[in-house]
C-alpha positions in Angstrom: 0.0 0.0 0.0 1.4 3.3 -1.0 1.7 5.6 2.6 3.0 8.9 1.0 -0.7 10.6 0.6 -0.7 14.0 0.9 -3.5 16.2 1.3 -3.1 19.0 -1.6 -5.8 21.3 -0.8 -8.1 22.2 1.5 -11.3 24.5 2.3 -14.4 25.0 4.3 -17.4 27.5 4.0 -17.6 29.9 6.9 -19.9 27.7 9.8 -22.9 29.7 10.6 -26.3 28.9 12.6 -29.0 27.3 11.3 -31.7 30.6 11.8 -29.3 32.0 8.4 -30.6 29.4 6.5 -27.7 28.7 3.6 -28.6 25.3 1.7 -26.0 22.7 1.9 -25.3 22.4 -1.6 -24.6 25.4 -1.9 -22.5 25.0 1.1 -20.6 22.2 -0.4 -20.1 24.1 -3.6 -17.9 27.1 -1.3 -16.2 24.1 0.6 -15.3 22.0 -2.8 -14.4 25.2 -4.8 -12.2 26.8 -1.8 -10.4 23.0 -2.2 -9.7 23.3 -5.9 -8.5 26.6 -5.4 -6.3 25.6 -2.4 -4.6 22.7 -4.2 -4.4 24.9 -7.6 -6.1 21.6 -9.0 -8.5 23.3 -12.0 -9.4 20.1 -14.0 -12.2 18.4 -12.1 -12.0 15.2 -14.1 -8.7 14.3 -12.7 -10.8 13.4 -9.8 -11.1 9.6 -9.5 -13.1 9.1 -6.3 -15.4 11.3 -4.0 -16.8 10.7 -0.9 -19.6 13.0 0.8 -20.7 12.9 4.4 -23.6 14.4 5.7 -25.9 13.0 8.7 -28.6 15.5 8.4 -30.0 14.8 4.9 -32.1 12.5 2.2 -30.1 9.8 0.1 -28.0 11.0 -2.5 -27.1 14.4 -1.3 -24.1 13.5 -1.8 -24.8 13.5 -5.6 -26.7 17.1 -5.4 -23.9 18.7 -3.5 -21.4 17.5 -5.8 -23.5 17.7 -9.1 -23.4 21.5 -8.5 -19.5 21.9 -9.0 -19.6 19.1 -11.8 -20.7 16.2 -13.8 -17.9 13.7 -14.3 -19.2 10.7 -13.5 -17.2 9.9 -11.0 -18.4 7.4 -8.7 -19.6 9.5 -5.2 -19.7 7.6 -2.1 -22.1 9.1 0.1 -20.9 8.7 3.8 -22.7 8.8 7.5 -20.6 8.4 10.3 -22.6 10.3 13.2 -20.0 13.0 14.6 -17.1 11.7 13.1 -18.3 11.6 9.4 -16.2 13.9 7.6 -13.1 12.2 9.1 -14.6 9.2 7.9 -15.1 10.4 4.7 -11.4 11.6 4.7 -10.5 7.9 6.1 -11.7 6.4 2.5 -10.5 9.0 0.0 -7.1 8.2 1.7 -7.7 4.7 1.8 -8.8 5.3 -2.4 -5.2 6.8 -3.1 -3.4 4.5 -0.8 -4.5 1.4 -1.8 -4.0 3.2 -5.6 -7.9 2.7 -6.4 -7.8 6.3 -7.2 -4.6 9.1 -7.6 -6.5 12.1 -6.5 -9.9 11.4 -4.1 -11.8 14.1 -2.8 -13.7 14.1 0.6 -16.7 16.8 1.1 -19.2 17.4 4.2 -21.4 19.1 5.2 -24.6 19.6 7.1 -27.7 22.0 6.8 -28.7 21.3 10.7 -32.2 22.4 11.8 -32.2 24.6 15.2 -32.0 23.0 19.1 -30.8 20.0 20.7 -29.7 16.5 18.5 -32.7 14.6 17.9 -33.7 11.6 15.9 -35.6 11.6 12.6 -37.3 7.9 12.9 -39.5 7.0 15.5 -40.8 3.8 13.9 -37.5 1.5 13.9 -34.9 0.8 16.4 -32.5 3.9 17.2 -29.2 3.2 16.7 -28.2 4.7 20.0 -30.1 2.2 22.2 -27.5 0.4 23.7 -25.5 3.3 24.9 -28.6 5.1 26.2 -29.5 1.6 28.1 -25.7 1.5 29.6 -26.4 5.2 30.6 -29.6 4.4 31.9 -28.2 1.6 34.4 -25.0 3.6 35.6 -26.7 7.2 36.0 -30.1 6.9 35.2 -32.1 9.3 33.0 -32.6 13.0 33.4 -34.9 15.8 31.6 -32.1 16.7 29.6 -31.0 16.3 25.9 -29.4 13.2 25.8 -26.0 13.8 24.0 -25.4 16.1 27.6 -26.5 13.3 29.6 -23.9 10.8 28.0 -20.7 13.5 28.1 -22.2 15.1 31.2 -22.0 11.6 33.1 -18.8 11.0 31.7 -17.1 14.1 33.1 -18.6 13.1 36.7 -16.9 10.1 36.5 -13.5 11.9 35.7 -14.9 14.3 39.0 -15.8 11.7 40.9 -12.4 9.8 40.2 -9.7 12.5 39.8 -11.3 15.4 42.0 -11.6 17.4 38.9 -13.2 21.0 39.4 -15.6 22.5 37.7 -14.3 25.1 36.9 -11.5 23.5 35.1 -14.1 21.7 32.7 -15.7 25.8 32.3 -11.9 27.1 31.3 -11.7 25.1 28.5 -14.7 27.0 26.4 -12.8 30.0 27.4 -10.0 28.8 26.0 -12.0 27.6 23.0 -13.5 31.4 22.7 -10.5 32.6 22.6 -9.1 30.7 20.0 -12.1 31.6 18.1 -11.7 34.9 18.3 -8.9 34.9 15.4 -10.5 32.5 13.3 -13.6 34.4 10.7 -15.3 30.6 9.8 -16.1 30.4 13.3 -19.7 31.0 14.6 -18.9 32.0 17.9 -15.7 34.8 18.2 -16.5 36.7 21.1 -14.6 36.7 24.1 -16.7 35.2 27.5 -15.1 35.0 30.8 -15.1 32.1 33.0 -18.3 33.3 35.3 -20.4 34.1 32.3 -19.5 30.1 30.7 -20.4 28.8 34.1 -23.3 31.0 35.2 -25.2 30.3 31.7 -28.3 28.3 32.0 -27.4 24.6 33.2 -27.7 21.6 30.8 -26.3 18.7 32.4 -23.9 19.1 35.6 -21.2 19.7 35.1 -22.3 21.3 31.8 -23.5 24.7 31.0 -25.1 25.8 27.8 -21.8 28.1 27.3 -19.6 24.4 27.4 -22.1 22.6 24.8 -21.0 23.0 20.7 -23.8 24.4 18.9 -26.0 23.2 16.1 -24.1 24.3 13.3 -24.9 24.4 9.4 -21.4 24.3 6.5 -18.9 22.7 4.9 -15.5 21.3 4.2 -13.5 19.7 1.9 -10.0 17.9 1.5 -8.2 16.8 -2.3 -5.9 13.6 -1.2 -3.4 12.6 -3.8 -0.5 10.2 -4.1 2.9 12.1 -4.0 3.7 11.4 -7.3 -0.1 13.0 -8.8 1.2 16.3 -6.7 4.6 16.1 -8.4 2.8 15.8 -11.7 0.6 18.3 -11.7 2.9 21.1 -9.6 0.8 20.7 -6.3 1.7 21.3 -2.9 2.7 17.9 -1.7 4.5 19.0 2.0 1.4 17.8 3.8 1.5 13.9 4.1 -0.8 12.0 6.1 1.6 9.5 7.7 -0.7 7.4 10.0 -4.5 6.6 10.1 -6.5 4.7 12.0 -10.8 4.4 12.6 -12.1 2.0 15.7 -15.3 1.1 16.4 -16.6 0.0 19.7 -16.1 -3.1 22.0 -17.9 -4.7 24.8 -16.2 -2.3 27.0 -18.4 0.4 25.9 -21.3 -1.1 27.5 -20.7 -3.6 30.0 -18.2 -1.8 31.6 -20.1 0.3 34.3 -18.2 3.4 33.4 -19.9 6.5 31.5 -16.5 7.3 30.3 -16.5 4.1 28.0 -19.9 4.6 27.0 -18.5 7.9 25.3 -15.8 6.3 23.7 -12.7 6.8 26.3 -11.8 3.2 25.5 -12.3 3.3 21.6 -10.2 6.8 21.3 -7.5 4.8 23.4 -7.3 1.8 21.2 -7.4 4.4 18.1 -4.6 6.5 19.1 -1.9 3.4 19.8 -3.1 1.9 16.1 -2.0 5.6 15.2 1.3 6.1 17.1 1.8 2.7 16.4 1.7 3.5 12.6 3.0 6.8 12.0 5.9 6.3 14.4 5.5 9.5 15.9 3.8 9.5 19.9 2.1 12.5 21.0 5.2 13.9 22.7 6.1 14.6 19.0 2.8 16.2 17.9 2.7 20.4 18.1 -1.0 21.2 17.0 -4.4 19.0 17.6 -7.9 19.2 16.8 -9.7 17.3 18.7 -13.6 16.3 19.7 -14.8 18.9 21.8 -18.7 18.7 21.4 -18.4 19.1 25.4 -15.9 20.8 27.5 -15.7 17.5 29.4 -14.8 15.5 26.3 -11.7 17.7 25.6 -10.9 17.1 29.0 -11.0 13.1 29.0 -9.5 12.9 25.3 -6.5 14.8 26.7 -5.8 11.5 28.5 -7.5 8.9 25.8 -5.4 10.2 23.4 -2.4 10.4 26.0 -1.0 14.3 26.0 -1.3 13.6 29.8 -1.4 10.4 31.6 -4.4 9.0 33.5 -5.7 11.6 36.0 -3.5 15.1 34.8 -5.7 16.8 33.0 -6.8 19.1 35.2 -3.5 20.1 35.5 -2.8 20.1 32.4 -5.5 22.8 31.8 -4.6 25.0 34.6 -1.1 24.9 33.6 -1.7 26.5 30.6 -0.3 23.3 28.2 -3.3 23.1 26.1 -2.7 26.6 24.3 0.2 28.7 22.8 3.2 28.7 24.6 2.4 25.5 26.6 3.1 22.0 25.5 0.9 21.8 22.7 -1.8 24.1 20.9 -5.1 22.4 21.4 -7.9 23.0 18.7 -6.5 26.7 17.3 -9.6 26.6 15.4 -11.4 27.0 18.6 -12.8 23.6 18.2 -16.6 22.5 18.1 -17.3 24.6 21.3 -16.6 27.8 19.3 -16.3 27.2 15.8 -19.2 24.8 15.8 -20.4 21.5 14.8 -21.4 20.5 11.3 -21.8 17.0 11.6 -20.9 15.7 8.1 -18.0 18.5 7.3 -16.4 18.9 10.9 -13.8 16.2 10.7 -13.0 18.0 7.5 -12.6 21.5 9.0 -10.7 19.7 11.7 -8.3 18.5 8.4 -8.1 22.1 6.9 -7.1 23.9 10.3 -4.0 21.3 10.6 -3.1 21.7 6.7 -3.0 25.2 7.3 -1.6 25.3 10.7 1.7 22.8 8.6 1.6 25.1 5.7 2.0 28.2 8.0 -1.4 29.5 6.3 -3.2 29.7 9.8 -2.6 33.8 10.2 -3.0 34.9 13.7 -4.0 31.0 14.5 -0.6 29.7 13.8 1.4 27.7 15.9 4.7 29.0 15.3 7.0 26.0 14.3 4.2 23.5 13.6 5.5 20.4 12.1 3.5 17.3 13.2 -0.4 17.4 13.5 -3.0 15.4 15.2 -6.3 14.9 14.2 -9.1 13.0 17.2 -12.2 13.1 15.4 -15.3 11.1 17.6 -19.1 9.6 16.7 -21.2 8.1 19.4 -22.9 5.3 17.5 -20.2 5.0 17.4 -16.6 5.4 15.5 -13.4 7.1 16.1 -10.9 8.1 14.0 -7.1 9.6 14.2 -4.8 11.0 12.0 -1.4 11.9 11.9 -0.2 15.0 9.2 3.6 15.9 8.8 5.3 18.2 7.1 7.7 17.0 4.7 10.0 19.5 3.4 
């Protein structure tokens, strides 16, 4: 299998809420077209494979997105993942070009999200989610409360409940994420909060606040993959290699475990990130820059350990310390994650992919982590699926 894949272009539509109402093909379009124009790739039929993830949509809206930029006849994979369906996406165009299926794939996502709280459009089958609601139900019960807070809320009282952690700490990382956000213009939210207004706003889920819960989010992004040798053909940027990739699902753990941190994939992002290291032959002492799956303040706070920046129990000090932003020991989500920037289902693992492209091609502006070399990408769906990747810089 041919490993030197490189992502040659990347680009995302500017997130927004759902009350301004853009469709997401035409979403897509600004996503796919930012892309081309990132890679300096004009000919669309050099494509050979696309894959589109969305959860919020009909089938084939793949199709319609893509149709919109152009009709090639490509085959288009359409792709849904739950949370982590634009890295998914991403995981098969990569898997297209390294298996050499395809030179040049591209991945697209995005999401047209309605207003409020996750909900479920089937009431008339089995929803997918019922096992992890039923392990939720028999470690913490059930609680008037949307139930994606219920799940990451219970699994940041476990972290309390087993490492003392404050809650305050879990409240500093949405200032954190604010403040990332405030230099980044795709972002929804960019103004700055301080810690009493995050933890004062109206409760969701103890520990959570509204201010510590990502928002319903509608855009897109977008990602051209390419062997190194189509970049070197066609004058493209080929620095940015992806040099490990991994995707887990779940195991028994998640549900028979009795710990709400399983049930929201601690174990799964564990098992993800040694397939990664294990691959790339880098650790996360090597990485500078991460995205990661902040949908909650307390999942950034256990992924810090699942994906081990810190061992087992250190987070907390890890956040107070300061090592989680610039100038500590690694710049975590310079976008200003999923807390701030927002949280397109289908095109966030993608944004998470064009904030570390940018960050290694020292594109990122006021972002930029200065130095940044090595990138790590923690992209999570309860349902569920995980997957990691690991960018370098080449030359």
């Amino acid at each position: 299998m041919n490993k030197n894949v490189v992502v040659a272009g990347v680009g995302m539509s500017r997130f927004h809420k759902p009350s301004e109402g853009k469709s997401y093909v035409a979403l897509a379009q600004d996503a796919i077209e930012a892309a081309f124009g990132h890679a300096g790739l004009g000919d669309y039929s050099l494509i050979g494979q696309i894959y589109a993830g969305y959860v919020y949509g009909e089938s084939c809206s793949g199709q319609a997105a893509v149709y919109e930029t152009g009709l090639s006849g490509v085959p288009i994979t359409n792709v849904n993942n739950n949370c982590s369906t634009g890295s998914t996406a991403l995981f098969l165009a990569r898997q297209a070009v390294a298996s050499g299926s395809a030179d040049c794939a591209l991945a697209v996502g995005f999401e047209q999200m309605p207003p409020g709280a996750l909900g479920t459009a089937w009431t008339d089958r089995v929803n997918p989610l019922v096992r992890f609601k039923a392990a939720m139900s028999e470690i913490q019960g059930e609680a008037d409360a949307p139930p994606a807070a219920q799940l990451f809320g219970g699994a940041g009282r476990e972290h309390m409940e087993l490492y003392g952690t404050r809650r305050e700490t879990f409240a500093k990382i949405a200032l954190k994420a604010r403040r990332h956000a405030k230099n980044n213009p795709n972002a929804v939210f960019r103004d700055d909060l301080s810690l009493e207004q995050i933890l004062s706003s109206p409760p969701i889920f103890d520990p959570l606040t509204r201010l510590q819960c990502c928002p319903p989010t509608c855009g897109a992004a977008a990602a051209l993959v390419c062997s190194a040798e189509f970049a070197r053909r066609h004058g493209l940027d080929g620095s940015v290699q992806i040099i490990g990739q991994t995707m887990t699902t779940d195991t028994r753990s998640s549900f028979d475990s009795g710990s709400m941190m399983n049930v929201v994939g601690y174990d799964m992002a564990v098992r993800a990130s040694h397939s990664l290291y294990d691959e790339a032959g880098v650790g996360p002492q090597d990485v500078d820059v991460v995205e990661l799956h902040d949908c909650f303040t307390t999942n950034e706070l256990l992924s810090y350990e699942a994906i081990g920046l810190v061992p087992q129990g250190q987070s907390e000090r890890f956040v107070e310390d300061g090592d989680n932003t610039y100038g500590g020991q690694v710049v975590v989500n310079p976008s200003g994650g999923l807390l701030s920037k927002g949280h397109p289902l289908g095109a966030t693992g993608l944004a998470q992919c064009a904030e570390l492209v940018w960050q290694l091609r020292d594109q990122a502006e006021a972002r930029q982590v200065s130095g940044a070399r090595t990138a790590l990408q923690h992209n999570l769906g309860v349902g569920g699926a995980c997957v990691m990747t690991m960018y370098q810089r080449v030359h």
